[in-house]
Structure formats: C-alpha cells, structure tokens
mmCIF entry with sequence, helices, sheets and N, C-alpha, C, O atoms, coordinates in Angstrom:
data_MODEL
# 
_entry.id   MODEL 
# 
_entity.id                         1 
_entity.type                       polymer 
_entity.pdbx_number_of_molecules   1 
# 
_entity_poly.entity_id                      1 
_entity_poly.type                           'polypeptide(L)' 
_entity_poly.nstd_linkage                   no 
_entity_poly.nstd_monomer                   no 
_entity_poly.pdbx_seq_one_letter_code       
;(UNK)(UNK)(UNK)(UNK)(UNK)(UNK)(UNK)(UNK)(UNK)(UNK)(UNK)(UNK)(UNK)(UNK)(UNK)(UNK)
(UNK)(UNK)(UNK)(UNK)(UNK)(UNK)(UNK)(UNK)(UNK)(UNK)(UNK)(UNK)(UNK)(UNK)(UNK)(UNK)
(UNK)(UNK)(UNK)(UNK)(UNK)(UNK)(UNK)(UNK)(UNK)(UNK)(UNK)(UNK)(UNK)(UNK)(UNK)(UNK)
(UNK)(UNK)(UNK)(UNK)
;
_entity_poly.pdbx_seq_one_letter_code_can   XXXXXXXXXXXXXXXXXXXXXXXXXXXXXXXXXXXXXXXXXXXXXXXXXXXX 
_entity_poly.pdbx_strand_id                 A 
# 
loop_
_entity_poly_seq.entity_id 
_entity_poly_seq.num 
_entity_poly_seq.mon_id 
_entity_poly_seq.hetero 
1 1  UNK n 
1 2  UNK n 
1 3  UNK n 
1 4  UNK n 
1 5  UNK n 
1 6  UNK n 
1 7  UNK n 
1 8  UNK n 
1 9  UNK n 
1 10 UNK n 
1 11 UNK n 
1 12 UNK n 
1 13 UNK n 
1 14 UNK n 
1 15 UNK n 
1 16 UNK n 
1 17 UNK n 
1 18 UNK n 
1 19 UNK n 
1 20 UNK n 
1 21 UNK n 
1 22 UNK n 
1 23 UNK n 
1 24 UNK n 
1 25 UNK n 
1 26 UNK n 
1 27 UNK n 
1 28 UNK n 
1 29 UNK n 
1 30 UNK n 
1 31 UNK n 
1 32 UNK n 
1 33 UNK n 
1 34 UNK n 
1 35 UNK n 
1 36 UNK n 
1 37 UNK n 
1 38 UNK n 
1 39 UNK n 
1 40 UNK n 
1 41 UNK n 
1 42 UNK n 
1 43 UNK n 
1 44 UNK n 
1 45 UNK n 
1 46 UNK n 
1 47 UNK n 
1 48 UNK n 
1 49 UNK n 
1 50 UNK n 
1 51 UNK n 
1 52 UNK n 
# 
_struct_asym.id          A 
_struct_asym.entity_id   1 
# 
loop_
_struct_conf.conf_type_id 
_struct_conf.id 
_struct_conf.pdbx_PDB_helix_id 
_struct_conf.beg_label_comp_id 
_struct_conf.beg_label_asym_id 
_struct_conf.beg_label_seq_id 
_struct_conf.pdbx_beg_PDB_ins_code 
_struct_conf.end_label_comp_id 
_struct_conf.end_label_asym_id 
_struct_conf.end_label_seq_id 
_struct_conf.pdbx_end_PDB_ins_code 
_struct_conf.beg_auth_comp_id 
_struct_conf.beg_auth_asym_id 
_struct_conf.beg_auth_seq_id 
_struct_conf.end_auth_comp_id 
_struct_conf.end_auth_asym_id 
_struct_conf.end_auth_seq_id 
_struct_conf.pdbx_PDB_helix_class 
_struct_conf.details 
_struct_conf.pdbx_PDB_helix_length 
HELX_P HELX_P1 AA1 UNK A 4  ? UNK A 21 ? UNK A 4  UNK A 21 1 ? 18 
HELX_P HELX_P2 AA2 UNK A 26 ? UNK A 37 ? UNK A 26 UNK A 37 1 ? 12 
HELX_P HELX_P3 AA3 UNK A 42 ? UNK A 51 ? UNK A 42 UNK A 51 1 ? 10 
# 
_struct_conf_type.id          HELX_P 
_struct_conf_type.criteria    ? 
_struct_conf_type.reference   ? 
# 
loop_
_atom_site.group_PDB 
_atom_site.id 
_atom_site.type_symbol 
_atom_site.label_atom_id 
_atom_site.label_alt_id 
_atom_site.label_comp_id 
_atom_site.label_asym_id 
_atom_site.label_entity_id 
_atom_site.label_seq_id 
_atom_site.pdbx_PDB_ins_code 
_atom_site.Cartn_x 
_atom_site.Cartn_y 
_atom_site.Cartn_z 
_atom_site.occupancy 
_atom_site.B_iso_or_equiv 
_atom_site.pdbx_formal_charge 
_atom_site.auth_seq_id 
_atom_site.auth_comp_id 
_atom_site.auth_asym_id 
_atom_site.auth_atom_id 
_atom_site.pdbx_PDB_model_num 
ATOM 1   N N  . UNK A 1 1  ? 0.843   -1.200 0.000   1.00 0.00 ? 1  UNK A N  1 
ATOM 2   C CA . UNK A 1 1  ? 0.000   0.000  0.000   1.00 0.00 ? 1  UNK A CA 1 
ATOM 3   C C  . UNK A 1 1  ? 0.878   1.251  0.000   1.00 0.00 ? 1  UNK A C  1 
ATOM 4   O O  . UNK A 1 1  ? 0.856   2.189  -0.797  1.00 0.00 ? 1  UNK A O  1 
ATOM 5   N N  . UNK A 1 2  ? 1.594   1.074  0.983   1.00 0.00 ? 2  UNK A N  1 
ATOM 6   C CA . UNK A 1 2  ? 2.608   2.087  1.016   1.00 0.00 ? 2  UNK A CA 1 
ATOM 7   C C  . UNK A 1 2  ? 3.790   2.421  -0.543  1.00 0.00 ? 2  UNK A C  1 
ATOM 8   O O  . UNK A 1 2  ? 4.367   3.494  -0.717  1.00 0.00 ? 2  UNK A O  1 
ATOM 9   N N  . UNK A 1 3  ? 3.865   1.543  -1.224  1.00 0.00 ? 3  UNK A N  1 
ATOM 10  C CA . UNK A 1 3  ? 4.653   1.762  -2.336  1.00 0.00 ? 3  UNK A CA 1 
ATOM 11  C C  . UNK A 1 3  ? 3.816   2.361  -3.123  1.00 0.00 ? 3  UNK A C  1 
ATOM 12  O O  . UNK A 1 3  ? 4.174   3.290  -3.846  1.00 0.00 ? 3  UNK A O  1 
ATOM 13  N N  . UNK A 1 4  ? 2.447   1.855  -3.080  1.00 0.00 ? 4  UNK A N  1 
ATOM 14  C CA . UNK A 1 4  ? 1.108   2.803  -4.292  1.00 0.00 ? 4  UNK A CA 1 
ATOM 15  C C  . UNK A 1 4  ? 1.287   4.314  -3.689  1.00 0.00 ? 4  UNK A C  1 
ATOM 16  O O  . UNK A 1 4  ? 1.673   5.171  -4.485  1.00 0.00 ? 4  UNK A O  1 
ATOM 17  N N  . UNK A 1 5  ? 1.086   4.616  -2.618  1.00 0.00 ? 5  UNK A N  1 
ATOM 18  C CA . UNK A 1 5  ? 1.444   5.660  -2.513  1.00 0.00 ? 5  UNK A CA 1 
ATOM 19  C C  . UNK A 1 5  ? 2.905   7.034  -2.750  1.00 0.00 ? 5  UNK A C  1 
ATOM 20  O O  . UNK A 1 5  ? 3.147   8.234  -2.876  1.00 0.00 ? 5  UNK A O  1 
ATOM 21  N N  . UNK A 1 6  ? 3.339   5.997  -2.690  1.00 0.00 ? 6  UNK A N  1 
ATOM 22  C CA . UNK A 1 6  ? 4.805   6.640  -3.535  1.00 0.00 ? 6  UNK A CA 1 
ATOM 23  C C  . UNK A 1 6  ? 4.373   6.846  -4.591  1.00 0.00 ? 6  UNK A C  1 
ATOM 24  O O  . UNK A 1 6  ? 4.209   8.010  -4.955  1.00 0.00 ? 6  UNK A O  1 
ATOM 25  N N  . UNK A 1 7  ? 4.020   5.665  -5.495  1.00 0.00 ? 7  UNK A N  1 
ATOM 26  C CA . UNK A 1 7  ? 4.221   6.147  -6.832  1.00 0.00 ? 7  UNK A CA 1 
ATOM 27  C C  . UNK A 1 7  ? 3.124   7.078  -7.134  1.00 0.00 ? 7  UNK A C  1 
ATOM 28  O O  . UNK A 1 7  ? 3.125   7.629  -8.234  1.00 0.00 ? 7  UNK A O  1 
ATOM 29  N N  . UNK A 1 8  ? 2.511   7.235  -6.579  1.00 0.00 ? 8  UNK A N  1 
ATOM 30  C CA . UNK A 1 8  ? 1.186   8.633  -7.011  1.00 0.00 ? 8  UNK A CA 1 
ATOM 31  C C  . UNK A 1 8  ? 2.099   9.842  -6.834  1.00 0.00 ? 8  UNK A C  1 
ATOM 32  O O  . UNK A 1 8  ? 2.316   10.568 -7.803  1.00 0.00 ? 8  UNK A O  1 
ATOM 33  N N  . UNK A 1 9  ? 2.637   10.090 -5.657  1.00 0.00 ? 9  UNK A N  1 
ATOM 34  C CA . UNK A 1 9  ? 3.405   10.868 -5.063  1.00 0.00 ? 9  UNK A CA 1 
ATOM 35  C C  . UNK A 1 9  ? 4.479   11.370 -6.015  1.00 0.00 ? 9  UNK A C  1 
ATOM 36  O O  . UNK A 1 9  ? 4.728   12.565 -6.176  1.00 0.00 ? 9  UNK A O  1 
ATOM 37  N N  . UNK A 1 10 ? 5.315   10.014 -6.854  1.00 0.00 ? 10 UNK A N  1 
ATOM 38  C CA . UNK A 1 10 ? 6.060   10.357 -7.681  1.00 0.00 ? 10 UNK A CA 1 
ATOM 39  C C  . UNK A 1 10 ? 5.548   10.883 -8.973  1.00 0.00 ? 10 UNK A C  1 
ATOM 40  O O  . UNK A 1 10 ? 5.822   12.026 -9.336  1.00 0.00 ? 10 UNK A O  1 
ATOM 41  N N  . UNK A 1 11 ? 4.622   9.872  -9.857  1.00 0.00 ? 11 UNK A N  1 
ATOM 42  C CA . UNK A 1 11 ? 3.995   10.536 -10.641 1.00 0.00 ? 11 UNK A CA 1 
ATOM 43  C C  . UNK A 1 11 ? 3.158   11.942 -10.456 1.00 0.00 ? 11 UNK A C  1 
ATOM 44  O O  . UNK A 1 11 ? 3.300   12.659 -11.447 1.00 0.00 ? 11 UNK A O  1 
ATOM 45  N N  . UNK A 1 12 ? 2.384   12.472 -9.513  1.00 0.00 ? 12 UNK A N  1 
ATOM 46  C CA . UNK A 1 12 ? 1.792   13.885 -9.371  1.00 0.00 ? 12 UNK A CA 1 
ATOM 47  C C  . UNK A 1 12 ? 3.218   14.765 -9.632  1.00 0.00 ? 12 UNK A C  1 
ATOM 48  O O  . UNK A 1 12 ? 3.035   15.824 -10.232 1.00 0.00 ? 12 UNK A O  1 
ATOM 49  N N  . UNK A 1 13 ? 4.270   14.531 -9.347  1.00 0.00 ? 13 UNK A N  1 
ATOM 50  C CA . UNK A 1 13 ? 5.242   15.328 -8.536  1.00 0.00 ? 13 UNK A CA 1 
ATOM 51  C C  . UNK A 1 13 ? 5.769   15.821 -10.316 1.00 0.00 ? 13 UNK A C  1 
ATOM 52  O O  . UNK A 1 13 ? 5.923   16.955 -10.768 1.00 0.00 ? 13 UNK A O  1 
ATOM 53  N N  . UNK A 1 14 ? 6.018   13.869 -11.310 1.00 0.00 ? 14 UNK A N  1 
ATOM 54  C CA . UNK A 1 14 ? 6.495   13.779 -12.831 1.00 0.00 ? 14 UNK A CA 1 
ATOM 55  C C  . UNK A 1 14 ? 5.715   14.803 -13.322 1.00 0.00 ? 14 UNK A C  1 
ATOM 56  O O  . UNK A 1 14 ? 6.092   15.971 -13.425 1.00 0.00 ? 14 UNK A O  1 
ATOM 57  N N  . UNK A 1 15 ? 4.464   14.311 -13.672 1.00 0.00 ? 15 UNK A N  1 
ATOM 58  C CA . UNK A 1 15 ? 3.414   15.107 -14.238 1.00 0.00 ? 15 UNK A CA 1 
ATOM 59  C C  . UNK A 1 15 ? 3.544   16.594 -14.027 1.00 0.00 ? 15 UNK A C  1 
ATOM 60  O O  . UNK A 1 15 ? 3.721   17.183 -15.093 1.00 0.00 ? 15 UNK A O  1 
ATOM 61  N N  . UNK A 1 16 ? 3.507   17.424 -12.897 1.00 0.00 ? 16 UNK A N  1 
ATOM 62  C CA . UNK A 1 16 ? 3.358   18.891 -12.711 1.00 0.00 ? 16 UNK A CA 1 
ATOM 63  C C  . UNK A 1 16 ? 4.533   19.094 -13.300 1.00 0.00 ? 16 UNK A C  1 
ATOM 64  O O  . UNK A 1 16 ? 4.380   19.850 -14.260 1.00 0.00 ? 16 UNK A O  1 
ATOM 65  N N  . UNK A 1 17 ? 5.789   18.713 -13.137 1.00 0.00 ? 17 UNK A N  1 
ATOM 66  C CA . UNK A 1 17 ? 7.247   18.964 -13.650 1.00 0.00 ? 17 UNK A CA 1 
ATOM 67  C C  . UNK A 1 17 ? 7.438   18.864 -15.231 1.00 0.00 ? 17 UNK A C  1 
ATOM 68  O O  . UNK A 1 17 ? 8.260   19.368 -15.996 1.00 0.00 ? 17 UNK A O  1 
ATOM 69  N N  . UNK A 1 18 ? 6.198   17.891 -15.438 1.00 0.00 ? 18 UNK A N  1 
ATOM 70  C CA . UNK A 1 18 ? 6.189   17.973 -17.296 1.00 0.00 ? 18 UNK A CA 1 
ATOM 71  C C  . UNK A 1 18 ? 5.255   18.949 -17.998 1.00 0.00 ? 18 UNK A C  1 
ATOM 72  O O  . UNK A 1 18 ? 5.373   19.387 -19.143 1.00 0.00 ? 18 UNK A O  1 
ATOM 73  N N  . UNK A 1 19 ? 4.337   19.200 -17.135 1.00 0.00 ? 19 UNK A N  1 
ATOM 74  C CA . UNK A 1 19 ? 3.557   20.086 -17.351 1.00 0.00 ? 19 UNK A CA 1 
ATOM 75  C C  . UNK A 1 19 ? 4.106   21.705 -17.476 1.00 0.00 ? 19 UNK A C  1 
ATOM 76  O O  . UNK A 1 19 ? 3.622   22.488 -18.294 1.00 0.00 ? 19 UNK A O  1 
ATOM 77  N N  . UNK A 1 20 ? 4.866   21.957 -16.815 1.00 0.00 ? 20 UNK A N  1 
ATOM 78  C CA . UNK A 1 20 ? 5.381   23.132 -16.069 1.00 0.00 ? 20 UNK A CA 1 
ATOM 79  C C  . UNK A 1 20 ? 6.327   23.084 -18.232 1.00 0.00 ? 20 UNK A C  1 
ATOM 80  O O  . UNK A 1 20 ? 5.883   23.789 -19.138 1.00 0.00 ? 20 UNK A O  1 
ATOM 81  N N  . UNK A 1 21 ? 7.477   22.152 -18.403 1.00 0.00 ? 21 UNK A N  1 
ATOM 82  C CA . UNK A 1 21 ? 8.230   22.552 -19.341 1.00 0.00 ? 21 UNK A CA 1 
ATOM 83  C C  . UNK A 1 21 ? 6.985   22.156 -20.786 1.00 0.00 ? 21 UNK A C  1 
ATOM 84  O O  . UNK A 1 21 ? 7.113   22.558 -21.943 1.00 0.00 ? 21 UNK A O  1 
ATOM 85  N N  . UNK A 1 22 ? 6.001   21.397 -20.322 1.00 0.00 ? 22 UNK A N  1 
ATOM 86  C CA . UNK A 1 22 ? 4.895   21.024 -21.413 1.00 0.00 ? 22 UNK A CA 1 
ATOM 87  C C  . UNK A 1 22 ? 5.632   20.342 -22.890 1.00 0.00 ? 22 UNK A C  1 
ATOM 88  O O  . UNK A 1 22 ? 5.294   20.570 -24.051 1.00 0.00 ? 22 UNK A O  1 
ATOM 89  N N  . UNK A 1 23 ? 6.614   19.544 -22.449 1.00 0.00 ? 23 UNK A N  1 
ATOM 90  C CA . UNK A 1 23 ? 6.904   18.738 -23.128 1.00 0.00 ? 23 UNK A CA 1 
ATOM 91  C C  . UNK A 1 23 ? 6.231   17.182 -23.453 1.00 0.00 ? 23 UNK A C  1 
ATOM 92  O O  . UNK A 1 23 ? 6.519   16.189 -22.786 1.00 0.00 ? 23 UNK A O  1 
ATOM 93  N N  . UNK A 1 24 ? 5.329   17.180 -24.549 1.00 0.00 ? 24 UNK A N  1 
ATOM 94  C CA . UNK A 1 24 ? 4.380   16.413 -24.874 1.00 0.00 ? 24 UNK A CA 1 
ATOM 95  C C  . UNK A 1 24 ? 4.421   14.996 -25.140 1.00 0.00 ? 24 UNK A C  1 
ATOM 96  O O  . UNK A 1 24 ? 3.589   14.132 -24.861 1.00 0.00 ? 24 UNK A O  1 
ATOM 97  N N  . UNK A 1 25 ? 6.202   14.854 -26.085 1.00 0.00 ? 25 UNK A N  1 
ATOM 98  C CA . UNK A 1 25 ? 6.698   13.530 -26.393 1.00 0.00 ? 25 UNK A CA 1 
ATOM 99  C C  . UNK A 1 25 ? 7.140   12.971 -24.856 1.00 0.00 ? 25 UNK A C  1 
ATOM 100 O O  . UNK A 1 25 ? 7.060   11.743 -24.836 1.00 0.00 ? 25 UNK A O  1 
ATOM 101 N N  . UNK A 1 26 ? 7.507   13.438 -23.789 1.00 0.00 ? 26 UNK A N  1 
ATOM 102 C CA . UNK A 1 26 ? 7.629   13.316 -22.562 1.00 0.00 ? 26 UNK A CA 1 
ATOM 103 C C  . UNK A 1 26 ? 6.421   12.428 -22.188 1.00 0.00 ? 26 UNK A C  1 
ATOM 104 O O  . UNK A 1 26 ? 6.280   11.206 -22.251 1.00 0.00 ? 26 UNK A O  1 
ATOM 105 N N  . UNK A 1 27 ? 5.626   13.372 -21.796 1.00 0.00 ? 27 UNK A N  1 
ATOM 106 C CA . UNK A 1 27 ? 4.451   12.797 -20.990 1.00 0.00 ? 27 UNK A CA 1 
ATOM 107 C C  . UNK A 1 27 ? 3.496   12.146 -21.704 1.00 0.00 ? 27 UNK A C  1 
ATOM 108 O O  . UNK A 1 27 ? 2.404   11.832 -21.233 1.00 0.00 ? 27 UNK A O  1 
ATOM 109 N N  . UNK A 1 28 ? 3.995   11.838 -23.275 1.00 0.00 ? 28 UNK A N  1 
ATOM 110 C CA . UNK A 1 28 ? 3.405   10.348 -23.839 1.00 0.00 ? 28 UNK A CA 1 
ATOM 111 C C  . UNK A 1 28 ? 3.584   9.591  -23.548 1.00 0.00 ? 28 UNK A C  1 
ATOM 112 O O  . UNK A 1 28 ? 2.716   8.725  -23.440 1.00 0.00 ? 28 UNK A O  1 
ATOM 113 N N  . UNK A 1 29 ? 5.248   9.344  -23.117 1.00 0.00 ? 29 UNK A N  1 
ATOM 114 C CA . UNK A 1 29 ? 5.744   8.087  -22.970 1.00 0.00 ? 29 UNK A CA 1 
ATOM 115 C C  . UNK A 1 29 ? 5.459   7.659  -21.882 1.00 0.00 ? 29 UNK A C  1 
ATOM 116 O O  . UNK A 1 29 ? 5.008   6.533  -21.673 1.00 0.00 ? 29 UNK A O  1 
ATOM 117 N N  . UNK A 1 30 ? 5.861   9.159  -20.416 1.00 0.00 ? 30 UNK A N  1 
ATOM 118 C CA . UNK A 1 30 ? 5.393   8.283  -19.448 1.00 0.00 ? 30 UNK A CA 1 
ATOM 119 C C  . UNK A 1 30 ? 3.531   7.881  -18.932 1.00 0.00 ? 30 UNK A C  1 
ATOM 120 O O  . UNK A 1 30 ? 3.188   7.182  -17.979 1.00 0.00 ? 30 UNK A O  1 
ATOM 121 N N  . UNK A 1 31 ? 2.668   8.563  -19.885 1.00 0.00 ? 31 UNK A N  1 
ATOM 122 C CA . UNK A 1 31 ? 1.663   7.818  -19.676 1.00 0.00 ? 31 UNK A CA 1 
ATOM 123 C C  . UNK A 1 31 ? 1.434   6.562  -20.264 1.00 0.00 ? 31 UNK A C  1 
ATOM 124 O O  . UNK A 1 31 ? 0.476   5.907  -19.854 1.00 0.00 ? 31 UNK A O  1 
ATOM 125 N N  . UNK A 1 32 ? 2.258   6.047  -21.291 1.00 0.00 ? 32 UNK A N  1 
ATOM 126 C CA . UNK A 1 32 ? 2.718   4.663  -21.416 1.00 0.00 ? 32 UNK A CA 1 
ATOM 127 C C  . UNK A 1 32 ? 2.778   4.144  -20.704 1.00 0.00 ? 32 UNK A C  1 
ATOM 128 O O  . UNK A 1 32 ? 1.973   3.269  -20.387 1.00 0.00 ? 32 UNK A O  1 
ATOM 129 N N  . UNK A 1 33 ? 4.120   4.567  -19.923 1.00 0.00 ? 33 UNK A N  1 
ATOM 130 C CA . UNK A 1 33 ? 4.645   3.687  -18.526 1.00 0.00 ? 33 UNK A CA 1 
ATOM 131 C C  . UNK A 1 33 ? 3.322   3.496  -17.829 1.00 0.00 ? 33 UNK A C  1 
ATOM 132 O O  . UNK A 1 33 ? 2.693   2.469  -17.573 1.00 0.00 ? 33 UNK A O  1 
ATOM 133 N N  . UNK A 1 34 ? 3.057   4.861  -17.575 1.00 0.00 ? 34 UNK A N  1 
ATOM 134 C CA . UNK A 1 34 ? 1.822   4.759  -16.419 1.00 0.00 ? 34 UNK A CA 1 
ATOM 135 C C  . UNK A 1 34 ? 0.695   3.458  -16.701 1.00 0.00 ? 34 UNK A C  1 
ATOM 136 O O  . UNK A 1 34 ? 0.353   2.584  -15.905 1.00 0.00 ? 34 UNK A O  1 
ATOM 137 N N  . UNK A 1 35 ? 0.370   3.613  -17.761 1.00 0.00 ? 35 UNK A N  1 
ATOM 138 C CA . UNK A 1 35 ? -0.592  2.703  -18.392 1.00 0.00 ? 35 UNK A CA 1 
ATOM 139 C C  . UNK A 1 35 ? -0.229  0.817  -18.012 1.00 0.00 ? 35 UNK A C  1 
ATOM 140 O O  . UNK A 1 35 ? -0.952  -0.040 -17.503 1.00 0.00 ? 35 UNK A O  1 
ATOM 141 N N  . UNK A 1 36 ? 1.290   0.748  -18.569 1.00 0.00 ? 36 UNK A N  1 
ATOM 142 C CA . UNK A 1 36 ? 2.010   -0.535 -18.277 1.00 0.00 ? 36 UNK A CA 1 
ATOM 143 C C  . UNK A 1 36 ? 1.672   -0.962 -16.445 1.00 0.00 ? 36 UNK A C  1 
ATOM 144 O O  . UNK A 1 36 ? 1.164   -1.994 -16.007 1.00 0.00 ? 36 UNK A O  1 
ATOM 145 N N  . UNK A 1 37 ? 2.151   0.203  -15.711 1.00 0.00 ? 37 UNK A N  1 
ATOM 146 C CA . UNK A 1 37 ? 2.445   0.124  -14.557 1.00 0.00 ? 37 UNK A CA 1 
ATOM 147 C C  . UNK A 1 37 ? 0.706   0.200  -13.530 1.00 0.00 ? 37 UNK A C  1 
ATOM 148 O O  . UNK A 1 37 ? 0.590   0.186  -12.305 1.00 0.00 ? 37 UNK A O  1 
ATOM 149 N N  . UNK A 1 38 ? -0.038  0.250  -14.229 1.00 0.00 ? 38 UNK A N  1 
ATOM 150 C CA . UNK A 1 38 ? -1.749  0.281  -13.192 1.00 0.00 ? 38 UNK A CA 1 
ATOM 151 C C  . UNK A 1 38 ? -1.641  -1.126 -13.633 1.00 0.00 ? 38 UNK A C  1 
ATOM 152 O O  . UNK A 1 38 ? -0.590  -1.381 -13.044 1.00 0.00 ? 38 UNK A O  1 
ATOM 153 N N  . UNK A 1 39 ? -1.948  -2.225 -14.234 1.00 0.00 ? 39 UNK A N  1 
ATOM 154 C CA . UNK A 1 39 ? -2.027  -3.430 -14.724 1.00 0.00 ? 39 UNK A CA 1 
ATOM 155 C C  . UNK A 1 39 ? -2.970  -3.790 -13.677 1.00 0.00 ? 39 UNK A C  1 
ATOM 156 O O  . UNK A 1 39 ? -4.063  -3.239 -13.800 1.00 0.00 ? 39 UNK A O  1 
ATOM 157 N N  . UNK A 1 40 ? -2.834  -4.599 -12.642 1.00 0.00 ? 40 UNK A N  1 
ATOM 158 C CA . UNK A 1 40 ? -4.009  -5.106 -11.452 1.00 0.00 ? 40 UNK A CA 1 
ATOM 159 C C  . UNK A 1 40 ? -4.942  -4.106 -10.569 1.00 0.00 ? 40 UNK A C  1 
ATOM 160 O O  . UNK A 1 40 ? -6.045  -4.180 -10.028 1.00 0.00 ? 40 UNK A O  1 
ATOM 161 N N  . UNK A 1 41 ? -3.618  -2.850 -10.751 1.00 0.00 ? 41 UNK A N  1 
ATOM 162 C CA . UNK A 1 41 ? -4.082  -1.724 -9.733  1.00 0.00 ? 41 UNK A CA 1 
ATOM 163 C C  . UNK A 1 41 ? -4.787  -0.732 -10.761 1.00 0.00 ? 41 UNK A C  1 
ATOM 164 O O  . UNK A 1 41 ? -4.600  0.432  -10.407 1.00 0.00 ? 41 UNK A O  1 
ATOM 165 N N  . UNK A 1 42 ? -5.383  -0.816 -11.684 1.00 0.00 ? 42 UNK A N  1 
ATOM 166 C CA . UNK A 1 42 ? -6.342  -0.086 -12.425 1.00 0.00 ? 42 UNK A CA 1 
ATOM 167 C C  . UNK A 1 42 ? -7.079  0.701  -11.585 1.00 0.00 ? 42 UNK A C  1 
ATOM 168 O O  . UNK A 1 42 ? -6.981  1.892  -11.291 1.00 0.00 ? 42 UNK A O  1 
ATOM 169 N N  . UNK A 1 43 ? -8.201  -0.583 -11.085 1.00 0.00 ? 43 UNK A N  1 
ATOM 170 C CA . UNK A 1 43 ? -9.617  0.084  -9.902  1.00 0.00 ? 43 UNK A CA 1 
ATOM 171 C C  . UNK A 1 43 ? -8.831  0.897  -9.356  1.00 0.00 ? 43 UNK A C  1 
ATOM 172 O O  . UNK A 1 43 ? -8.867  2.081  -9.694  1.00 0.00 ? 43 UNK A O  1 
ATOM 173 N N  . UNK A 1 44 ? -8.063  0.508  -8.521  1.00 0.00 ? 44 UNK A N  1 
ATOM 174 C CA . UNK A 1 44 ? -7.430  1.114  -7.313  1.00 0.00 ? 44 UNK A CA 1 
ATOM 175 C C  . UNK A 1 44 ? -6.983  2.829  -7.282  1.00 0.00 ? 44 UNK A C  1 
ATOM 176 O O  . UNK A 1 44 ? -7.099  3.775  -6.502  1.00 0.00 ? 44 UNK A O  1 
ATOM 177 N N  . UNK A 1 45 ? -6.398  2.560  -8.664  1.00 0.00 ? 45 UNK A N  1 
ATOM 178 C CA . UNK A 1 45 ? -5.509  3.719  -8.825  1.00 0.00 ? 45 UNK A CA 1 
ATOM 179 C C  . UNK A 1 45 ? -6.623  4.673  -9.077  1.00 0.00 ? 45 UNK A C  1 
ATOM 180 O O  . UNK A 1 45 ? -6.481  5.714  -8.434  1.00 0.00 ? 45 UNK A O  1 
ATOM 181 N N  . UNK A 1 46 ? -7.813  4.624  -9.907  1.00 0.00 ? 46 UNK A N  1 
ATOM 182 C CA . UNK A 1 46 ? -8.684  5.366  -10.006 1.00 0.00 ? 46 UNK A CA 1 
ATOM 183 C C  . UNK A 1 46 ? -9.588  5.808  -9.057  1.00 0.00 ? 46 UNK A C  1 
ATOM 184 O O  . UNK A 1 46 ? -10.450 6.662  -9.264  1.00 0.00 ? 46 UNK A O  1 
ATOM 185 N N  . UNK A 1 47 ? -9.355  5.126  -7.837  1.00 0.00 ? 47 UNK A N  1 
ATOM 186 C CA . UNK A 1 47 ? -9.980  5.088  -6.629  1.00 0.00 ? 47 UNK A CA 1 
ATOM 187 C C  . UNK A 1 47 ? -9.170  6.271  -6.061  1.00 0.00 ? 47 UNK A C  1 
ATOM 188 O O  . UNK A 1 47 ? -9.656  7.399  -5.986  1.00 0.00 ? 47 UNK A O  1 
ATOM 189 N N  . UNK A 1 48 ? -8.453  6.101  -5.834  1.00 0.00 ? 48 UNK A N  1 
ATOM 190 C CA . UNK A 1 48 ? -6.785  6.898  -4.977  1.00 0.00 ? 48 UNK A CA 1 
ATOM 191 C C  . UNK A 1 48 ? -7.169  8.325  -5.715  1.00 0.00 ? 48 UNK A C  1 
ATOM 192 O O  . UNK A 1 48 ? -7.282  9.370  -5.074  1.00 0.00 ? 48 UNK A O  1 
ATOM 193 N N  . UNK A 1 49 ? -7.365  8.234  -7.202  1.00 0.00 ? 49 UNK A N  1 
ATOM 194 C CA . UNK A 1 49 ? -7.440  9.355  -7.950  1.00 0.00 ? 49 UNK A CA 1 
ATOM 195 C C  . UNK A 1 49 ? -8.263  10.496 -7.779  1.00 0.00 ? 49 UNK A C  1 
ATOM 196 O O  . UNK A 1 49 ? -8.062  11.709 -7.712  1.00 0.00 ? 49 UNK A O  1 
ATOM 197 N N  . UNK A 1 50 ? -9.462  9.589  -7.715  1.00 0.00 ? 50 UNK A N  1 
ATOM 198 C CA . UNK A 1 50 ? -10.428 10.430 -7.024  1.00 0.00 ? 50 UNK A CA 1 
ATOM 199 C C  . UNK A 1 50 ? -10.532 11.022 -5.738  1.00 0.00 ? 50 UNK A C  1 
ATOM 200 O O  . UNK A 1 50 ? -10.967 12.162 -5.575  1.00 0.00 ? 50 UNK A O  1 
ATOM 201 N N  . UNK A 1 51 ? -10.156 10.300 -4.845  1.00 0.00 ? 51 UNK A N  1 
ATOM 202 C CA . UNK A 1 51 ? -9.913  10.686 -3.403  1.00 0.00 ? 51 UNK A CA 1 
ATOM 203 C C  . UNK A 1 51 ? -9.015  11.918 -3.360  1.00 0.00 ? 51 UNK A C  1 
ATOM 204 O O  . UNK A 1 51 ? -9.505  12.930 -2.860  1.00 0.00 ? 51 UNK A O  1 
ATOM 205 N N  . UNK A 1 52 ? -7.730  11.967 -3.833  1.00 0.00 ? 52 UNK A N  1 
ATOM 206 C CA . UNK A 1 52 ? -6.388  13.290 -3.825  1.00 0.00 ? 52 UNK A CA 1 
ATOM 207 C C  . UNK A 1 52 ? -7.390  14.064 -4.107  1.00 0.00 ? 52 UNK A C  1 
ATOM 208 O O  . UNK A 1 52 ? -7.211  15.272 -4.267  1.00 0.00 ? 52 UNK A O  1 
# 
C-alpha cells in the first residue's frame, strides 16, 4: 500500500514537472509507462485518484 502511494506521489510530482516545461513527447511516454504500470491496480488507482 505504502509503495502505491509513492508512486502517485512520484507521478503527481512527474506530471506537474512535465507540465510546467509542457513537453508532450515526454508525458506520452510516461503515460505509457503509467498505463504498463496500473495493470491489477487499475480500480485502485482510479480510486486513490479520485480521493487526492
């Protein structure tokens, strides 16, 4: 549980930092990753999502 929370933590933290230089080929890829990386934790993550 505690590692899901990191990685939100890390990704919110990626995201605003890609946002900020709005580099697009960037934050394709890592919503790739992101995409790769919810796999079981789909529900979850959308759960978490809503809650922040």
């Amino acid at each position: 549980m505690v590692s899901v929370l990191v990685r939100h933590f890390v990704m919110y933290y990626f995201a605003s930092t890609l946002h900020s230089f709005g580099s697009w080929e960037i934050r394709r890829k890592a919503r790739e990753l992101t995409d790769i990386k919810k796999g079981d934790f789909g529900l979850l993550h959308h759960t978490q999502g809503r809650l922040v």
